[in-house]
N, CA and C atoms as an extended XYZ file, in Angstrom:
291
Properties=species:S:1:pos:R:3:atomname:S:1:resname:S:1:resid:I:1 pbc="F F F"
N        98.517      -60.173       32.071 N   UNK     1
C        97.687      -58.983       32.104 CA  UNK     1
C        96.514      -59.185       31.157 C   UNK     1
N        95.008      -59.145       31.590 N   UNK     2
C        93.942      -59.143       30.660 CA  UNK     2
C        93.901      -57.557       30.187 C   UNK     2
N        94.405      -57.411       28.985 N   UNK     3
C        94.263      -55.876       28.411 CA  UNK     3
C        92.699      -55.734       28.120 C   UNK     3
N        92.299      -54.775       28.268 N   UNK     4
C        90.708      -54.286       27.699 CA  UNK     4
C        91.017      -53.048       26.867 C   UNK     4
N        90.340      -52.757       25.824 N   UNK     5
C        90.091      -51.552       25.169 CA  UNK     5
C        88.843      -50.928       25.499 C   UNK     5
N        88.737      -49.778       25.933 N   UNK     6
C        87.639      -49.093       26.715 CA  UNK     6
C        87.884      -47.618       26.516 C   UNK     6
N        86.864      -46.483       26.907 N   UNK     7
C        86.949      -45.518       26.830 CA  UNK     7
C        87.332      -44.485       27.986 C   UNK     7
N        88.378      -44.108       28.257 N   UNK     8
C        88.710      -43.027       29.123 CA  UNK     8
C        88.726      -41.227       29.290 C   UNK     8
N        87.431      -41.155       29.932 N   UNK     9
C        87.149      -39.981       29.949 CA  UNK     9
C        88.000      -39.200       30.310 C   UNK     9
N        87.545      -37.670       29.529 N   UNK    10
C        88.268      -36.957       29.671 CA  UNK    10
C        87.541      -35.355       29.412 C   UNK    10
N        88.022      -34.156       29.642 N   UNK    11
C        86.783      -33.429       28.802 CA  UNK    11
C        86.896      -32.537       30.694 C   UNK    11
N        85.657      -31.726       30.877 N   UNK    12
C        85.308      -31.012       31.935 CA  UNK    12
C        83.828      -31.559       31.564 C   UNK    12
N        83.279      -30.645       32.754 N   UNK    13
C        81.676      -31.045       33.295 CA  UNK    13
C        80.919      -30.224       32.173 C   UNK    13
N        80.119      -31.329       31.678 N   UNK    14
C        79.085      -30.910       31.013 CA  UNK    14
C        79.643      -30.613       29.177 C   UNK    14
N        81.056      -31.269       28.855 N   UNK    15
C        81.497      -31.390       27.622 CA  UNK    15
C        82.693      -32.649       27.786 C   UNK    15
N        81.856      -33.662       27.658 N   UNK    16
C        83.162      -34.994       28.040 CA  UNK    16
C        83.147      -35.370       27.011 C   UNK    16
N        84.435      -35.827       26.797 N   UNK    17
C        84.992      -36.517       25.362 CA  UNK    17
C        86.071      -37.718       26.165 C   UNK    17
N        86.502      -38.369       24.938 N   UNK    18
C        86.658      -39.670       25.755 CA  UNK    18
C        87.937      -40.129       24.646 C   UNK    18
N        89.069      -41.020       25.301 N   UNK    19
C        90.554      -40.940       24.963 CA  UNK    19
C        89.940      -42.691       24.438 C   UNK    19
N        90.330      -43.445       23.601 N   UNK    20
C        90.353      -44.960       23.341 CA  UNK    20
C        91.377      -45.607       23.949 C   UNK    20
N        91.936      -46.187       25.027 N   UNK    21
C        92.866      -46.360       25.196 CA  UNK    21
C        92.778      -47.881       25.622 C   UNK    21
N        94.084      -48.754       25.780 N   UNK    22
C        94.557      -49.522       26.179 CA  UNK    22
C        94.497      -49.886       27.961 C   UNK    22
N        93.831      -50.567       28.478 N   UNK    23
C        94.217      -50.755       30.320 CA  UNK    23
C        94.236      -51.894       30.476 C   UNK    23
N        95.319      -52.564       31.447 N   UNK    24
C        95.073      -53.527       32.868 CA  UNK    24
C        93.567      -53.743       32.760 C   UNK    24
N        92.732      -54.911       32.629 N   UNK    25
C        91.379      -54.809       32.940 CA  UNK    25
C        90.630      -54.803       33.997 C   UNK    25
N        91.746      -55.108       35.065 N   UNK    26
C        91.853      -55.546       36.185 CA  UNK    26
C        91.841      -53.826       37.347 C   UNK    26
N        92.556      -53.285       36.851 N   UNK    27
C        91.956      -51.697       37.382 CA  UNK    27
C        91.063      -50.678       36.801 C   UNK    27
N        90.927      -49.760       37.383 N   UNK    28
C        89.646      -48.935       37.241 CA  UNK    28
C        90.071      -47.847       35.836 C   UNK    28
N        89.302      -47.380       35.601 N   UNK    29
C        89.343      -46.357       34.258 CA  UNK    29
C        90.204      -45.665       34.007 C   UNK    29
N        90.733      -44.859       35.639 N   UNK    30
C        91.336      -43.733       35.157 CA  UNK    30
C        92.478      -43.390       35.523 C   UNK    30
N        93.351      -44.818       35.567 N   UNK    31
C        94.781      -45.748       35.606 CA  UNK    31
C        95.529      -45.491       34.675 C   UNK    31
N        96.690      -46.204       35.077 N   UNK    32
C        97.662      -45.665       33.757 CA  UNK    32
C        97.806      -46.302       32.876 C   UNK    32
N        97.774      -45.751       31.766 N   UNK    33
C        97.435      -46.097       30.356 CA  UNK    33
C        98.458      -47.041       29.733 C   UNK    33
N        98.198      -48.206       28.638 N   UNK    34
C        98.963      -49.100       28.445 CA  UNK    34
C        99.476      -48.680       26.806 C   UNK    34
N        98.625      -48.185       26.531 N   UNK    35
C        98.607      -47.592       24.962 CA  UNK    35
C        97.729      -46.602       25.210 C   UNK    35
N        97.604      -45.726       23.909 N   UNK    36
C        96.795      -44.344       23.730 CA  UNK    36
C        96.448      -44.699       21.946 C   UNK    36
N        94.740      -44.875       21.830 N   UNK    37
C        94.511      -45.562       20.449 CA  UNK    37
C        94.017      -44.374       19.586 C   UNK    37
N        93.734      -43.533       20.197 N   UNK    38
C        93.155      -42.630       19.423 CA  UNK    38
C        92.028      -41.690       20.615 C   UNK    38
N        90.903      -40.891       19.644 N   UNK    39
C        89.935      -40.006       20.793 CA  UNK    39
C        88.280      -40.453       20.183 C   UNK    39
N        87.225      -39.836       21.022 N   UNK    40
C        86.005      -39.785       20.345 CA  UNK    40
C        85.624      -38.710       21.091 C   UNK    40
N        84.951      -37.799       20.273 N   UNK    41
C        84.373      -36.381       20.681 CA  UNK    41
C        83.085      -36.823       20.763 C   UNK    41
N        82.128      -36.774       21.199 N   UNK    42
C        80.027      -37.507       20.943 CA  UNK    42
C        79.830      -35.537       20.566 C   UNK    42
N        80.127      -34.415       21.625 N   UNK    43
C        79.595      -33.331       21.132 CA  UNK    43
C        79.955      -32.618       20.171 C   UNK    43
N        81.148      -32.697       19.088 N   UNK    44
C        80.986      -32.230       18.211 CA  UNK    44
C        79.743      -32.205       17.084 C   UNK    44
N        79.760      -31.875       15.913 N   UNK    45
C        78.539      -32.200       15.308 CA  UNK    45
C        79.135      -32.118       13.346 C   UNK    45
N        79.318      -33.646       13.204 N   UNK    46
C        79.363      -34.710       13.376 CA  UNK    46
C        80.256      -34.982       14.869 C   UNK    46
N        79.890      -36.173       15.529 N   UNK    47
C        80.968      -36.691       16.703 CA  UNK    47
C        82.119      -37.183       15.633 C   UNK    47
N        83.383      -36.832       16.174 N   UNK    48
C        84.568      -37.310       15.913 CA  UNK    48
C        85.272      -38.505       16.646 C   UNK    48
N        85.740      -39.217       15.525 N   UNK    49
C        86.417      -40.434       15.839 CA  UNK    49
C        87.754      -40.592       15.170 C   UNK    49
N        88.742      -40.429       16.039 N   UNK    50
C        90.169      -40.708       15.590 CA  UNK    50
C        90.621      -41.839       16.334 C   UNK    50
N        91.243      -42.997       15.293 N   UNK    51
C        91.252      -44.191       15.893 CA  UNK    51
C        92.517      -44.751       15.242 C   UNK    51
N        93.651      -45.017       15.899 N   UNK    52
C        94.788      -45.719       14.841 CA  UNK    52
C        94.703      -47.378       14.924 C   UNK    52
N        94.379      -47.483       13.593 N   UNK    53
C        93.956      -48.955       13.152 CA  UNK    53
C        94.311      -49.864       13.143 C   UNK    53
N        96.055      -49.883       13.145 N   UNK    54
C        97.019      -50.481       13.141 CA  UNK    54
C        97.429      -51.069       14.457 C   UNK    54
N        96.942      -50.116       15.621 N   UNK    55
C        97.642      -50.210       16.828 CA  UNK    55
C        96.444      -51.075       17.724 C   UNK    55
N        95.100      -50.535       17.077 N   UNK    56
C        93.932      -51.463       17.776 CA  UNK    56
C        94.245      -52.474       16.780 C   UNK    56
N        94.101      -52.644       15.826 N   UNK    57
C        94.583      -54.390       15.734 CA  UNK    57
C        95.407      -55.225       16.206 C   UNK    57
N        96.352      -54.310       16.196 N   UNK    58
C        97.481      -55.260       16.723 CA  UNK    58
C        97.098      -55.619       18.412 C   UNK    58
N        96.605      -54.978       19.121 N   UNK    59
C        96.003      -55.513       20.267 CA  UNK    59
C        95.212      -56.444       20.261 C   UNK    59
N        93.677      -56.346       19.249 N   UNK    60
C        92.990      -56.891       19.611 CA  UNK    60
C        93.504      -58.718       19.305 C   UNK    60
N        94.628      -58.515       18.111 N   UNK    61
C        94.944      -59.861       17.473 CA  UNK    61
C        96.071      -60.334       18.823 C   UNK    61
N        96.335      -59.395       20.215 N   UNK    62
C        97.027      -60.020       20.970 CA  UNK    62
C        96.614      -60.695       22.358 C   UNK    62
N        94.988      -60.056       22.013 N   UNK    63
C        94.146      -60.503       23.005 CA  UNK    63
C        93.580      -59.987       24.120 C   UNK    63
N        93.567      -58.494       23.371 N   UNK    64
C        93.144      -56.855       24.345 CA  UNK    64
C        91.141      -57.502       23.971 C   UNK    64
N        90.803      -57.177       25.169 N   UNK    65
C        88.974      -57.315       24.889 CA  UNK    65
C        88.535      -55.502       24.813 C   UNK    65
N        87.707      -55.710       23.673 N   UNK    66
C        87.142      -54.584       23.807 CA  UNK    66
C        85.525      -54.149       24.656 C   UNK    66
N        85.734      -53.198       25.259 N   UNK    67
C        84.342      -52.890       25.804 CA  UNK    67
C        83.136      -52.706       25.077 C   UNK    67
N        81.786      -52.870       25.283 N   UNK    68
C        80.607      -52.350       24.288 CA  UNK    68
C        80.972      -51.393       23.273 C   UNK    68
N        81.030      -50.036       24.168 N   UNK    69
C        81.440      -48.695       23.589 CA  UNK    69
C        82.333      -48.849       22.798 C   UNK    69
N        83.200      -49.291       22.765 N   UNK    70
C        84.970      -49.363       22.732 CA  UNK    70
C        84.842      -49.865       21.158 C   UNK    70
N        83.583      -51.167       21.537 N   UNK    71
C        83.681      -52.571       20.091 CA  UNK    71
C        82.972      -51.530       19.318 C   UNK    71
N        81.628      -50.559       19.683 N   UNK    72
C        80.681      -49.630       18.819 CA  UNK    72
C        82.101      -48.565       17.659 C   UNK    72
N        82.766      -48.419       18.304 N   UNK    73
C        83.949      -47.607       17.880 CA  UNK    73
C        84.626      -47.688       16.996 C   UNK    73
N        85.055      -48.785       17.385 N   UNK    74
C        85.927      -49.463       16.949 CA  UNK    74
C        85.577      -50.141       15.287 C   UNK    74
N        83.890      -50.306       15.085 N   UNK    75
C        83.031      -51.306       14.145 CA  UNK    75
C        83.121      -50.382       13.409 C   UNK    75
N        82.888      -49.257       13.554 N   UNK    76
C        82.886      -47.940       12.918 CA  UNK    76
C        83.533      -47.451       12.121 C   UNK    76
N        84.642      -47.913       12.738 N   UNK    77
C        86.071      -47.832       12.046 CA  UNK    77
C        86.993      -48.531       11.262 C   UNK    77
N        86.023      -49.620       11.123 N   UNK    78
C        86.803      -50.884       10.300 CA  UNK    78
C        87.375      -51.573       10.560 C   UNK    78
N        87.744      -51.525       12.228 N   UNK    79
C        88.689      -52.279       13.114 CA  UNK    79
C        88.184      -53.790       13.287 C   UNK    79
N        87.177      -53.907       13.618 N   UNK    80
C        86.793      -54.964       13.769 CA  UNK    80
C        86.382      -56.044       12.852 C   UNK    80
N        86.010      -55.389       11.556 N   UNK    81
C        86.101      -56.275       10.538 CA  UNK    81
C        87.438      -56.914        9.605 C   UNK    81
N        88.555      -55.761       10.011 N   UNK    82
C        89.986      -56.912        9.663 CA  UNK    82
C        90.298      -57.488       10.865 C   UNK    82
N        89.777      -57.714       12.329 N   UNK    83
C        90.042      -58.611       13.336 CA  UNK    83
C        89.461      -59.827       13.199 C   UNK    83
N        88.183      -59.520       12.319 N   UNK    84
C        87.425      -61.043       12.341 CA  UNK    84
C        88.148      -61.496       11.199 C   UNK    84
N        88.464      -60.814        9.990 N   UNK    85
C        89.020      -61.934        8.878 CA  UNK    85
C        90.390      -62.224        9.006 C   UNK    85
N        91.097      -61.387       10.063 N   UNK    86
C        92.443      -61.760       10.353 CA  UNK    86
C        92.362      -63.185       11.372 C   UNK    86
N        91.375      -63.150       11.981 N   UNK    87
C        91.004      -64.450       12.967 CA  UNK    87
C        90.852      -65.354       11.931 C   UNK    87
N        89.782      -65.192       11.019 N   UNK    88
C        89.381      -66.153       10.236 CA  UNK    88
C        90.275      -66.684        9.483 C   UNK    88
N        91.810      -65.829        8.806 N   UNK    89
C        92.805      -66.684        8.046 CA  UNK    89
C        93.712      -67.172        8.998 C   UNK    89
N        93.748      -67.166       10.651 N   UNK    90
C        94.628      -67.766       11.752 CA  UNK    90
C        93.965      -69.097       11.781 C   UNK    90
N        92.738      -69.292       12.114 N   UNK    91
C        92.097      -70.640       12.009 CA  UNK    91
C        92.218      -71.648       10.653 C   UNK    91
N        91.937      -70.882        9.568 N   UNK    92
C        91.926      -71.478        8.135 CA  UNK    92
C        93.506      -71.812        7.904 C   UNK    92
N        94.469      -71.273        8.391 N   UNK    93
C        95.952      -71.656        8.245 CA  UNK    93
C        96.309      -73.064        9.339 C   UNK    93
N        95.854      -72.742       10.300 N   UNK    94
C        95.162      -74.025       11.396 CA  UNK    94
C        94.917      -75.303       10.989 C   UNK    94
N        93.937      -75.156       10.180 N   UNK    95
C        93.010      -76.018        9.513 CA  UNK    95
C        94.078      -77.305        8.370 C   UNK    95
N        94.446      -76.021        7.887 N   UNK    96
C        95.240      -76.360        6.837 CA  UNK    96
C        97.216      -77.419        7.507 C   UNK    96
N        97.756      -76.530        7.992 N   UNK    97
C        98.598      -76.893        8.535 CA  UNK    97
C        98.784      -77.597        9.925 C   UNK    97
């Protein structure tokens, strides 16, 4: 299964908010969910971002791709900067051993 991390709308017309979730990359958006990572509101004011950090890492370190949106989110959140140095001590242990 190629997992993707992407955003799944949600919300009514004309106030959409959007679920972070886990999918099959291979089907369409609004499929059944593999995980549930958290939400992002854009119309609140500040937009809200609830994101569990633990659970997107552990994906992304299993080889879930994240979407544009998804990676914007995600950067935001700090997620992506313990994915790159968690990459970076998998290679450097590599290196080493």
């Amino acid at each position: 299964m190629a997992a993707k991390i992407r955003l799944k709308k949600v919300g009514r017309k004309g106030q959409p908010s959007y679920r972070i979730v886990v999918l099959d990359g291979l089907k369409p958006r609004d499929t059944k969910v593999v995980a549930d990572l958290g939400y992002y509101d854009p119309k609140a004011d500040p937009a809200r971002v609830e994101i569990d950090n633990e659970a997107a890492l552990k994906w992304l370190l299993n080889g879930a791709k994240p979407t544009k949106a998804a990676r914007d989110l995600l950067s935001k959140a700090g997620v992506m900067a313990a994915w790159d140095a968690a990459k970076r001590e998998r290679i450097k242990a590599r290196a080493e051993g």
